[in-house]
C-alpha positions as a LaTeX table, in Angstrom:
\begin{tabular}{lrrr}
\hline
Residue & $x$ (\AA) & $y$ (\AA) & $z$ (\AA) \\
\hline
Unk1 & $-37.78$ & 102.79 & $-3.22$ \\
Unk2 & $-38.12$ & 102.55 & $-6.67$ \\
Unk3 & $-34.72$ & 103.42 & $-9.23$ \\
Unk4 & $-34.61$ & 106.26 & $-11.39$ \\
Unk5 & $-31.61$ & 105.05 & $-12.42$ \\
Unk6 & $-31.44$ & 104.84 & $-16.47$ \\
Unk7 & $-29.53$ & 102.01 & $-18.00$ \\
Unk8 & $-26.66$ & 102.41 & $-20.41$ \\
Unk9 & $-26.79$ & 101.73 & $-24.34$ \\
Unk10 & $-29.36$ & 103.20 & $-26.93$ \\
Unk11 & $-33.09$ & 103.71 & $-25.44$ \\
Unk12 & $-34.43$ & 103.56 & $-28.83$ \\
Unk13 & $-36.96$ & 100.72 & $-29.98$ \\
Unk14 & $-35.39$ & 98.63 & $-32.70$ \\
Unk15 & $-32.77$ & 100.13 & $-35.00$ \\
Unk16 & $-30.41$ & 97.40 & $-34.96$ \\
Unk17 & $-27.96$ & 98.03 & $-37.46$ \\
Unk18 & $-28.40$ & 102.29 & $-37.02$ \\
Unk19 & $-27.15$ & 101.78 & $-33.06$ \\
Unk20 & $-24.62$ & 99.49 & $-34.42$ \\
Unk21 & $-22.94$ & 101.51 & $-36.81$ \\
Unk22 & $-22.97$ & 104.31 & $-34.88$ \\
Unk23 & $-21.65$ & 102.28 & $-31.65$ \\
Unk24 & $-18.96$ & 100.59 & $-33.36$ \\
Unk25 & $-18.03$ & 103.86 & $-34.70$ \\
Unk26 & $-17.62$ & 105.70 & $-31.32$ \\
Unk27 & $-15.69$ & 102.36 & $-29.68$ \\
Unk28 & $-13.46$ & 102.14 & $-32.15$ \\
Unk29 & $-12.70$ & 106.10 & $-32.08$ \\
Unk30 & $-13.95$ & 106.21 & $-35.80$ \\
Unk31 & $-16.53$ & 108.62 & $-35.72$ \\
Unk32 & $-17.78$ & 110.10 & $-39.29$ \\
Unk33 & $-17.51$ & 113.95 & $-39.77$ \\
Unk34 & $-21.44$ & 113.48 & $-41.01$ \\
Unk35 & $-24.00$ & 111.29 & $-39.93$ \\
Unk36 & $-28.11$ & 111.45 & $-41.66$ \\
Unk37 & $-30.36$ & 110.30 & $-39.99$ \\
Unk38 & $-33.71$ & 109.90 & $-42.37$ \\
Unk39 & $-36.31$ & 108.00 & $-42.19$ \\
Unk40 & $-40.49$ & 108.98 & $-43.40$ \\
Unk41 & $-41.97$ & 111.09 & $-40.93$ \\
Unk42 & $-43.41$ & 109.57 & $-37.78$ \\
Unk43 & $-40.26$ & 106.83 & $-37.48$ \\
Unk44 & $-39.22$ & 107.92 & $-34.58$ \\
Unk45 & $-36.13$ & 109.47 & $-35.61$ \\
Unk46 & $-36.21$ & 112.33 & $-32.48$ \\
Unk47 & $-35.84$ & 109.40 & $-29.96$ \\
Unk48 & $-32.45$ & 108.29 & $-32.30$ \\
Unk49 & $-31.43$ & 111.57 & $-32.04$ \\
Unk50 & $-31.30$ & 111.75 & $-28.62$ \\
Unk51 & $-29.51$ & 108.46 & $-28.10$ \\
Unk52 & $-26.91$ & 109.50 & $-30.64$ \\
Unk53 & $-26.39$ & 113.54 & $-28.70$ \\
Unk54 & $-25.84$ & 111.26 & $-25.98$ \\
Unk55 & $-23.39$ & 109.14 & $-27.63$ \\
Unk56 & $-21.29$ & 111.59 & $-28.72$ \\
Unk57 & $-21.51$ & 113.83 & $-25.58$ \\
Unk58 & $-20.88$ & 111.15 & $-23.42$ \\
Unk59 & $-17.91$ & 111.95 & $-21.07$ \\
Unk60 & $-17.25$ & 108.04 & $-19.62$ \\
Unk61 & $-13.65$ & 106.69 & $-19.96$ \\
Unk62 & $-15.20$ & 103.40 & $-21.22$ \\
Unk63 & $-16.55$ & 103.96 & $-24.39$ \\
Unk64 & $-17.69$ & 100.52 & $-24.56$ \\
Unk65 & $-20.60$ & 102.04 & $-21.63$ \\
Unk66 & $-21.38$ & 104.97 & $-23.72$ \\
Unk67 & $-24.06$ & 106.10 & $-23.95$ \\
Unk68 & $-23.93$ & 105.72 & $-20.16$ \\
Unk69 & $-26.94$ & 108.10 & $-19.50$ \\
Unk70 & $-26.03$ & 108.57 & $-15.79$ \\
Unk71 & $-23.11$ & 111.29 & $-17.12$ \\
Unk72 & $-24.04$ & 115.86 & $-17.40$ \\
Unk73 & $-22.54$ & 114.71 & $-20.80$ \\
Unk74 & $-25.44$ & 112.65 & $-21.69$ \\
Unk75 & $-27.89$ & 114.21 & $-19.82$ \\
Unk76 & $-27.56$ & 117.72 & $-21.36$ \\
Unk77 & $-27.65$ & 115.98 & $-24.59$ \\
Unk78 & $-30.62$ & 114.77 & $-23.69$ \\
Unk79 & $-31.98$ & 117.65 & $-22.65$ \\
Unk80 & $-30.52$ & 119.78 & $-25.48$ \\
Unk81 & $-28.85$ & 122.21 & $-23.43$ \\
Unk82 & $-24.89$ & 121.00 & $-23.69$ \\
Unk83 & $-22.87$ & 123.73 & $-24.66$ \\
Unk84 & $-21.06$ & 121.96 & $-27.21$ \\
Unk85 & $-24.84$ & 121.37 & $-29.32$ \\
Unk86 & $-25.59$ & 123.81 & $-31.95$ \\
Unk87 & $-28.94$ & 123.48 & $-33.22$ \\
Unk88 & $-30.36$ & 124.42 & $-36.65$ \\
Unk89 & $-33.18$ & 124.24 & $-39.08$ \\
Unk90 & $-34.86$ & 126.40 & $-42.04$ \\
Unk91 & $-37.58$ & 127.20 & $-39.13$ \\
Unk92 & $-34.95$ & 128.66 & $-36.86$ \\
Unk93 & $-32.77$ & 130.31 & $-39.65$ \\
Unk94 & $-35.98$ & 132.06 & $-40.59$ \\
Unk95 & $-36.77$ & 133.21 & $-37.08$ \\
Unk96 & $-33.10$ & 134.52 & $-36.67$ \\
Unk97 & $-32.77$ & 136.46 & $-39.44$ \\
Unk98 & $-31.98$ & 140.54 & $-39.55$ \\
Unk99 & $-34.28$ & 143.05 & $-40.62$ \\
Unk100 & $-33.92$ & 142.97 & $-44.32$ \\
Unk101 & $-31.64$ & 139.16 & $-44.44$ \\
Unk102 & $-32.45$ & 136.81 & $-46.30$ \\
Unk103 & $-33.05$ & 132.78 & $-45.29$ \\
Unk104 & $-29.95$ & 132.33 & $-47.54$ \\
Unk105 & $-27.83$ & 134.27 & $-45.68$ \\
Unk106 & $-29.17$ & 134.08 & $-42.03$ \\
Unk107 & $-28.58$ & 130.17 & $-42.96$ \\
Unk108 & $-24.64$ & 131.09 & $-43.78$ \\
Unk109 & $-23.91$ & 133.26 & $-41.02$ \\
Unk110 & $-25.13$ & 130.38 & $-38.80$ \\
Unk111 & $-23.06$ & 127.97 & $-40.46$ \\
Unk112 & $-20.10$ & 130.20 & $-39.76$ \\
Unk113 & $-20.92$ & 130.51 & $-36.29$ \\
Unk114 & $-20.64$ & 126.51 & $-35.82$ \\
Unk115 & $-16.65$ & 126.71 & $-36.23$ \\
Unk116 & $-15.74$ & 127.54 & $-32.82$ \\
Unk117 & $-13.66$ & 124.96 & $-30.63$ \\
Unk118 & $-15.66$ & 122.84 & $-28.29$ \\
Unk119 & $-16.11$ & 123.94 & $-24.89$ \\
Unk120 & $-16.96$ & 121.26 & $-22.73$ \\
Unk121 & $-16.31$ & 118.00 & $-24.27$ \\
Unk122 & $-13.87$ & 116.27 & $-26.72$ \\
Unk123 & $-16.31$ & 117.27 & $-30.00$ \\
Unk124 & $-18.67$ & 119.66 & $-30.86$ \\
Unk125 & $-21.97$ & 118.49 & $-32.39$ \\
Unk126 & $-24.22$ & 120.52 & $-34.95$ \\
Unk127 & $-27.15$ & 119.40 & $-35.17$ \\
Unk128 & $-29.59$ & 120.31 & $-38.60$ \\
Unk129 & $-33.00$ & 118.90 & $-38.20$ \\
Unk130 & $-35.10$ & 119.08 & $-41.67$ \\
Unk131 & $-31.87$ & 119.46 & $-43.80$ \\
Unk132 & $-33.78$ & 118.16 & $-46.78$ \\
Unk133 & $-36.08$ & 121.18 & $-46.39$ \\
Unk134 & $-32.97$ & 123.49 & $-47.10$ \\
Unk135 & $-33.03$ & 124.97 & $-50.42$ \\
Unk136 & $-30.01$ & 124.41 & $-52.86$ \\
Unk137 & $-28.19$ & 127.42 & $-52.06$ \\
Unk138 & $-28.13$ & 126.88 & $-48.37$ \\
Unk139 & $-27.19$ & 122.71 & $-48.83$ \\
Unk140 & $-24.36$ & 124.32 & $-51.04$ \\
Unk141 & $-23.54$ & 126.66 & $-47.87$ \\
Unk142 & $-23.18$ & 123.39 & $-45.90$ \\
Unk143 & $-21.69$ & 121.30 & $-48.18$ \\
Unk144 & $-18.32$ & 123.97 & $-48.17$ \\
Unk145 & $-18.69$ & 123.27 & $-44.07$ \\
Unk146 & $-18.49$ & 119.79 & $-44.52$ \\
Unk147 & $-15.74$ & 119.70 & $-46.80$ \\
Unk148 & $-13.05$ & 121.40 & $-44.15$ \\
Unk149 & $-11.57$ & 119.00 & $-42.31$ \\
Unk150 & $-11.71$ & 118.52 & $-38.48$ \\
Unk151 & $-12.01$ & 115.83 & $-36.24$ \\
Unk152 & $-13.20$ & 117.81 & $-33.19$ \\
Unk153 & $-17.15$ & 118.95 & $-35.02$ \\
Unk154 & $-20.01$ & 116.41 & $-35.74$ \\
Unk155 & $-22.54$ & 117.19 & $-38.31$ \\
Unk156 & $-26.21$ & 115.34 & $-37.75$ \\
Unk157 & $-28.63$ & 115.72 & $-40.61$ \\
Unk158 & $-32.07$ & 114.75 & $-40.23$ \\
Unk159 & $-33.98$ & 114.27 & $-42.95$ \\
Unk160 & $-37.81$ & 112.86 & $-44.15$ \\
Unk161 & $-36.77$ & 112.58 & $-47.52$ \\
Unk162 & $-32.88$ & 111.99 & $-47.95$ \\
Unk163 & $-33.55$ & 112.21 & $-51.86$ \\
Unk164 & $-34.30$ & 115.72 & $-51.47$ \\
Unk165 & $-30.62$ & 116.45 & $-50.27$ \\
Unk166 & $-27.92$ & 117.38 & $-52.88$ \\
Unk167 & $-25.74$ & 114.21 & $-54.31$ \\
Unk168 & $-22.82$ & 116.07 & $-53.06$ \\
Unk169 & $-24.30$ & 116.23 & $-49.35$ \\
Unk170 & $-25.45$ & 112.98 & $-49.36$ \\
Unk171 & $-22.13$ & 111.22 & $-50.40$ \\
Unk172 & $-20.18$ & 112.54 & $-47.34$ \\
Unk173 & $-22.82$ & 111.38 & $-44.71$ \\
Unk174 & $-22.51$ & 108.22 & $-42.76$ \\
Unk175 & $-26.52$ & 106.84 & $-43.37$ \\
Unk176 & $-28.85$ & 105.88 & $-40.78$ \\
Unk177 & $-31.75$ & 104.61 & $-41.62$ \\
Unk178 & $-34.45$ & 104.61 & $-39.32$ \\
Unk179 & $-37.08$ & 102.38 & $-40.22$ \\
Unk180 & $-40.19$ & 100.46 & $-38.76$ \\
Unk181 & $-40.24$ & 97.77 & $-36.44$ \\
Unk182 & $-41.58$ & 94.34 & $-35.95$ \\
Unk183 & $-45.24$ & 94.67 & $-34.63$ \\
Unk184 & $-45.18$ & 92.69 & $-31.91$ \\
Unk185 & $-42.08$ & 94.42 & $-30.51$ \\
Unk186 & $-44.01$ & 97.73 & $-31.53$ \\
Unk187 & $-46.90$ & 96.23 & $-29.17$ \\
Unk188 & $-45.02$ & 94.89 & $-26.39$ \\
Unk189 & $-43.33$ & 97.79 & $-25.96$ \\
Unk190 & $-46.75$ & 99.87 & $-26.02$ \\
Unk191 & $-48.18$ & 97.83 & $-23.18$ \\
Unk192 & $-45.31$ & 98.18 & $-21.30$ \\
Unk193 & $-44.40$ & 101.92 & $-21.73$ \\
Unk194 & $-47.57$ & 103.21 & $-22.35$ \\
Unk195 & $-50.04$ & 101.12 & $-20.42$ \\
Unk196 & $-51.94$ & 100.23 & $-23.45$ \\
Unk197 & $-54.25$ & 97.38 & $-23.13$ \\
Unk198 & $-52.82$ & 94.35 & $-25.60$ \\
Unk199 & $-56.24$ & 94.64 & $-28.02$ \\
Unk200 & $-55.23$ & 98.68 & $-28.24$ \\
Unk201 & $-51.47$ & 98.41 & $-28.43$ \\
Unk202 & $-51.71$ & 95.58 & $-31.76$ \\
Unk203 & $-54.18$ & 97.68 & $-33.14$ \\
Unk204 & $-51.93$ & 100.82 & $-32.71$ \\
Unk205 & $-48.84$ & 98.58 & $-33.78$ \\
Unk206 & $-50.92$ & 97.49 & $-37.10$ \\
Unk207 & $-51.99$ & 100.97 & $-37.98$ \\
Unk208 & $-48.84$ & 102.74 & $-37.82$ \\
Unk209 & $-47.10$ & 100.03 & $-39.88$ \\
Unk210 & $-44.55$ & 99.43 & $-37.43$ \\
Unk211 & $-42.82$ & 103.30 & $-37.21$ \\
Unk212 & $-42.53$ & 104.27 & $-32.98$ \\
Unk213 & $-43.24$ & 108.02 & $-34.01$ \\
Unk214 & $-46.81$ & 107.27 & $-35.47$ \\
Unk215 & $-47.60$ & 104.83 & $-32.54$ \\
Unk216 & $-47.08$ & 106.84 & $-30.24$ \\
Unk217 & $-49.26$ & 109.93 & $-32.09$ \\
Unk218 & $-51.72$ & 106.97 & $-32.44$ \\
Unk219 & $-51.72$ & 105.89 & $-28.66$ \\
Unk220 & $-52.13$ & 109.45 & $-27.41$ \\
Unk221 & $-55.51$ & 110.31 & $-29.64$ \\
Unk222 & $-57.70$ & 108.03 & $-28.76$ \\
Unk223 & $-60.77$ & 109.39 & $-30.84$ \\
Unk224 & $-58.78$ & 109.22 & $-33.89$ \\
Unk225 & $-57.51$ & 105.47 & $-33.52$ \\
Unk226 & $-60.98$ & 104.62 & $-32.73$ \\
Unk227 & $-62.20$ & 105.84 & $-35.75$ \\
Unk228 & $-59.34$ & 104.20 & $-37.52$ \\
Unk229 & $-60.29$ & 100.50 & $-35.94$ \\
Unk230 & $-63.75$ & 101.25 & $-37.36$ \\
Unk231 & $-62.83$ & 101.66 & $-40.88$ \\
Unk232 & $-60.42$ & 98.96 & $-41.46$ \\
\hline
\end{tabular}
């Protein structure tokens, strides 16, 4: 029979000193109230994401195995669904607001709903995906939830373009770059995970410059990277 059976640690490609930072952090009980994550679209930030939910959801004693990925704590993380996860982004402030509210203030009445204790674990996580697509007045909203101190709430930014966040955001975030990586570990790890044949998975590693995200858009349309082959 084969194992399901997911190893422990980060199950992102590359991102040496990212997982580091963040690992020592959580071993050493030093978490930061805010971490950003940024990196140009197509890096593969999601799959960071998800290692770092699972990271902090984790519920083994050992935090030397966490992420262990076997855990409901990391596997709800995974899977979004942990009650202690609070999701945001301009998309779903827009969708959620009143008849008659504005983005500005659907924006703040979610960030006011993101104070409540945790419920499961030992920290509740709010997660803002496309933070640097927040307009001033609602990065000015979150910087006044950042400032109030607890130890028991982690903020996540995400962000394409971290230069697009406010100074006063940006300073209180623990940065996490997530950047490309070597090609040849891009194309191993293409022929391995997604059965790419080695001519397809270098010329998918070349043409996405080394960023996971873009490979794996790459790998998955295969009319498109054909034409691309043919014109460089």
């Amino acid at each position: 029979m084969i194992s399901t059976e997911v190893a422990p640690g980060f199950l992102t490609l590359g991102q040496t000193t990212a997982r580091a930072v963040a690992t020592r952090a959580s071993q050493r009980q030093r978490l930061g109230r805010t971490f950003l994550v940024f990196g140009p679209a197509g890096a593969g930030k999601g799959a960071f994401v998800e290692d770092l939910l699972a990271l902090l959801l984790c519920t083994d004693v050992d935090r030397a195995a966490r992420p262990c990925n076997a855990c409901a704590g990391c596997r709800s993380a995974r899977s979004r669904t942990h009650p202690d996860l609070v999701i945001g982004s301009p998309e779903i402030w827009r969708d959620a607001r009143s008849t008659g509210e504005s983005l500005v203030a659907a924006a703040r009445r979610w960030l006011g709903g993101t104070a409540g204790a945790p419920i499961a674990g030992e920290r509740r996580v709010i997660l803002i995906e496309g933070a640097d697509r927040a307009g001033e007045q609602i990065q000015n909203a979150l910087l006044k939830a950042l400032e109030e101190p607890s130890d028991r709430h982690v903020f996540i930014l995400v962000a394409d373009e971290p230069n697009r966040l406010l100074d006063t955001v940006r300073s209180r975030c623990q940065p996490l770059r997530i950047g490309p990586v070597p090609r040849a570990v891009l194309s191993s790890w293409l022929m391995d995970h997604q059965l790419l044949p080695k001519e397809q998975a270098d010329a998918v590693a070349r043409i996405s410059a080394g960023f996971v995200g873009r490979a794996l858009a790459f790998s998955r349309q295969h009319e498109r990277l054909e034409w691309r082959r043919r014109v460089q």
